[in-house]
C-alpha positions in Angstrom: 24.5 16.8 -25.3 22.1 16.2 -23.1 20.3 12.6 -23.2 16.5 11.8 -23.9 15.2 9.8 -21.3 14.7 6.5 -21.1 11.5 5.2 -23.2 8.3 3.5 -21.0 8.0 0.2 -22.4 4.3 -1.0 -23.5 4.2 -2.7 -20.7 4.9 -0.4 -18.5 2.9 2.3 -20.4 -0.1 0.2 -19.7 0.2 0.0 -16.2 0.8 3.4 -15.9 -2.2 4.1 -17.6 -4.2 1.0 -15.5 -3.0 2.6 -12.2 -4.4 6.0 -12.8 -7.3 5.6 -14.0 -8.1 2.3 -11.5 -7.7 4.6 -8.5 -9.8 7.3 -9.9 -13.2 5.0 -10.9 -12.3 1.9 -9.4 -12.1 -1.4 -10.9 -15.7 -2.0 -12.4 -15.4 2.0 -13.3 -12.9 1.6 -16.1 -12.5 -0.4 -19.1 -9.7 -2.2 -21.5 -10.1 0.0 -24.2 -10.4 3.5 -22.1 -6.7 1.9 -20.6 -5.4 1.5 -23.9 -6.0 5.0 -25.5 -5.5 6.7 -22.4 -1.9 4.8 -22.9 -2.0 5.6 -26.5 -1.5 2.0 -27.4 -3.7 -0.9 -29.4 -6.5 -2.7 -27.5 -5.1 -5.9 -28.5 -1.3 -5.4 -26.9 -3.2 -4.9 -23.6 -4.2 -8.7 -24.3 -1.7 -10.0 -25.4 0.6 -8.6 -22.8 -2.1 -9.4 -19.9 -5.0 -11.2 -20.9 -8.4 -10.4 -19.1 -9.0 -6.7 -17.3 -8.8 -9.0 -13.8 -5.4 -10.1 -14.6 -4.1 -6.3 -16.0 -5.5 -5.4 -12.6 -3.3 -7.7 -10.4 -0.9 -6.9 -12.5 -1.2 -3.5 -11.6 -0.9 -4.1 -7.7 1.7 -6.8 -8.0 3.9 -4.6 -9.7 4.6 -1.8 -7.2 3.8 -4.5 -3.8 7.0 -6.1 -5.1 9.2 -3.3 -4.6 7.3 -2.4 -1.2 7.3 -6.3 0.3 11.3 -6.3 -0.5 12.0 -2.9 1.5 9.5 -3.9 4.5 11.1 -7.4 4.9 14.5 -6.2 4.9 13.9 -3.5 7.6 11.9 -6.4 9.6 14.9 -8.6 9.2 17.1 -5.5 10.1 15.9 -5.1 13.4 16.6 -6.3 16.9 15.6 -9.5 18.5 13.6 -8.9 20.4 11.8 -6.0 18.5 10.5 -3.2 20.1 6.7 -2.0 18.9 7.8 0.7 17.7 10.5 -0.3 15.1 8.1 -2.8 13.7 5.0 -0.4 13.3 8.0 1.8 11.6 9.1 -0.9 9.4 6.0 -1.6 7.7 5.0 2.0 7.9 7.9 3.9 6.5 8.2 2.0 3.2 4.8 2.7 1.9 5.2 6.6 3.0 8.3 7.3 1.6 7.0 6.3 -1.6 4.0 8.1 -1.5 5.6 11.2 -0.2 8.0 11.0 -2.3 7.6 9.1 -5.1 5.4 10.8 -7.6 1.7 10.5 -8.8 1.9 7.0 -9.8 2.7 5.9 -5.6 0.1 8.3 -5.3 -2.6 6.1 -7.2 -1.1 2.9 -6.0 -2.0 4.4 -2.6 -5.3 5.4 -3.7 -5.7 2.0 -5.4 -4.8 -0.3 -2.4 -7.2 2.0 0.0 -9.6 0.4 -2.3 -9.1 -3.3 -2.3 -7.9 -3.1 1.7 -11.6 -2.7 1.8 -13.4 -5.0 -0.8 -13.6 -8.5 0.3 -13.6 -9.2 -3.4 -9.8 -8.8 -3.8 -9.0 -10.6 -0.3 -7.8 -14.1 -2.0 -7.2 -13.1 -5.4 -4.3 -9.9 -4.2 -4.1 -9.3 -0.4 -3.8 -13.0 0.4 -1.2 -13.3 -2.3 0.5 -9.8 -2.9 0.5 -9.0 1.2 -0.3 -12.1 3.5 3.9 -13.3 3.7 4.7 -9.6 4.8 1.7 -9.2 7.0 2.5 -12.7 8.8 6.2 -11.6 9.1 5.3 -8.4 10.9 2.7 -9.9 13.3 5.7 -13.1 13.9 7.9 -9.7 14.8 5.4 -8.4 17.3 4.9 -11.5 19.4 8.7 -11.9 20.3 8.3 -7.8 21.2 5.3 -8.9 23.0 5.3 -12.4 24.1 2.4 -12.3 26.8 0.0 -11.2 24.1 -3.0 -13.2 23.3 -2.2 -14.2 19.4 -5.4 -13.4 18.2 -5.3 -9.5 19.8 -2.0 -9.4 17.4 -4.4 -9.8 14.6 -6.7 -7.7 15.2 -4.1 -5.2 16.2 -2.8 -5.6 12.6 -6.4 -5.3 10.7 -6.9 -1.8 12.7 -3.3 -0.8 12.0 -3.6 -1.3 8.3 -7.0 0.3 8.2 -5.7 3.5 9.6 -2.1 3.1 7.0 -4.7 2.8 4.4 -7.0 5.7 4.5 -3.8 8.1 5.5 -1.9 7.1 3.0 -4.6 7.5 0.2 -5.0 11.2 1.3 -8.8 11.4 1.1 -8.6 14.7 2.4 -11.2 14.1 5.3 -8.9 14.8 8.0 -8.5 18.3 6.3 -12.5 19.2 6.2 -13.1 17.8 9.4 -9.9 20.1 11.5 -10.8 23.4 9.0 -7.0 23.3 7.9 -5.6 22.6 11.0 -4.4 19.4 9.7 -3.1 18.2 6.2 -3.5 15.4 4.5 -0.5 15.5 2.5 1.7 16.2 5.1 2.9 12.6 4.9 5.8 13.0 7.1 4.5 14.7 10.2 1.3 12.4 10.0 4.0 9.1 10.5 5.4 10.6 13.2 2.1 10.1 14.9 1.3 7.4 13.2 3.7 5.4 14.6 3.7 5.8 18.5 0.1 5.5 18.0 -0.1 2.1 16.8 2.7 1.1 19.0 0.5 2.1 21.8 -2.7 0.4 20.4 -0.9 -2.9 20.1 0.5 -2.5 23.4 -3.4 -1.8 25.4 -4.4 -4.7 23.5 -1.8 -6.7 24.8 -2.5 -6.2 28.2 -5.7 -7.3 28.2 
């Protein structure tokens, strides 16, 4: 006999619900109560189990930058010392397309989602200081032992323009497929890391030079 799958708790159906519909119409775009029908649950459990829209929100991005903060630190911690460019900008890369690729349409909103606050300077304490900065600072840490002669302040920047470019790839805005007629895909997650990768590597590298 063939088992029913396991039940979405409230909790979880809320977020579900939150996700989607945050990286559709954006924060200010979407309210409590459209959540809670969309998730075919009472306004006031979305309360109780959250409080305020802004908390449901972090929420919402802490949940899944949990599961992706775990996998890139232990594939930073997995690798060499010293680092190459290369592994690092793979390390921090992978994680995030794997699940996206792979994953299902809820990484595919997350994705969506975090293209949106990676530009809003309005989430920059409340989640990408908190939910991001401990990763970020572990990755840049990584490239100065792989490139020790680098000016530390180029190893920032080199970071802001590397997750600008994960950002908008990962959400899959379809640009890149207007602007090449076809010729390249915005879903094609896998063959866009594989240029992805060297690329970075070689943009933190120029910068280290000088």
């Amino acid at each position: 006999m063939k088992r029913d799958p396991t039940p979405v708790s409230t909790k979880d159906r809320i977020l579900d619900a939150a996700e989607a519909l945050f990286a559709d119409a954006g924060y200010d775009g979407v309210s409590l109560r459209q959540i809670t029908s969309a998730a075919g649950v009472e306004l006031a459990l979305a309360n109780y189990h959250f409080g305020p829209k802004s908390e449901l929100f972090v929420a919402v991005v802490r949940r899944r930058a949990e599961e992706i903060n775990r996998e890139r630190m232990a594939l930073l911690a997995a690798l060499p010392d010293p680092p190459t460019v290369e592994g690092l900008v793979a390390a921090f890369a992978r994680p995030f397309m794997e699940k996206s690729f792979r994953g299902g349409p809820g990484w595919k909103s997350y994705a969506r989602l975090v293209a949106q606050i990676a530009n809003s300077q309005r989430w920059t304490e409340a989640i990408m200081r908190t939910q991001f900065d401990p990763v970020a600072e572990a990755f840049i840490k990584g490239v100065k032992k792989a490139l020790p002669g680098a000016n530390l302040k180029d190893l920032y920047w080199g970071f802001h323009f590397m997750l600008g470019a994960m950002t908008m790839t990962f959400a899959e805005t379809g640009r890149i497929d207007v602007l090449s007629k076809g010729r390249c895909k915005s879903s094609a997650l896998d063959k866009i890391y594989a240029r992805l990768v060297p690329f970075l590597a070689a943009g933190f590298r120029r910068l280290a030079e000088g």
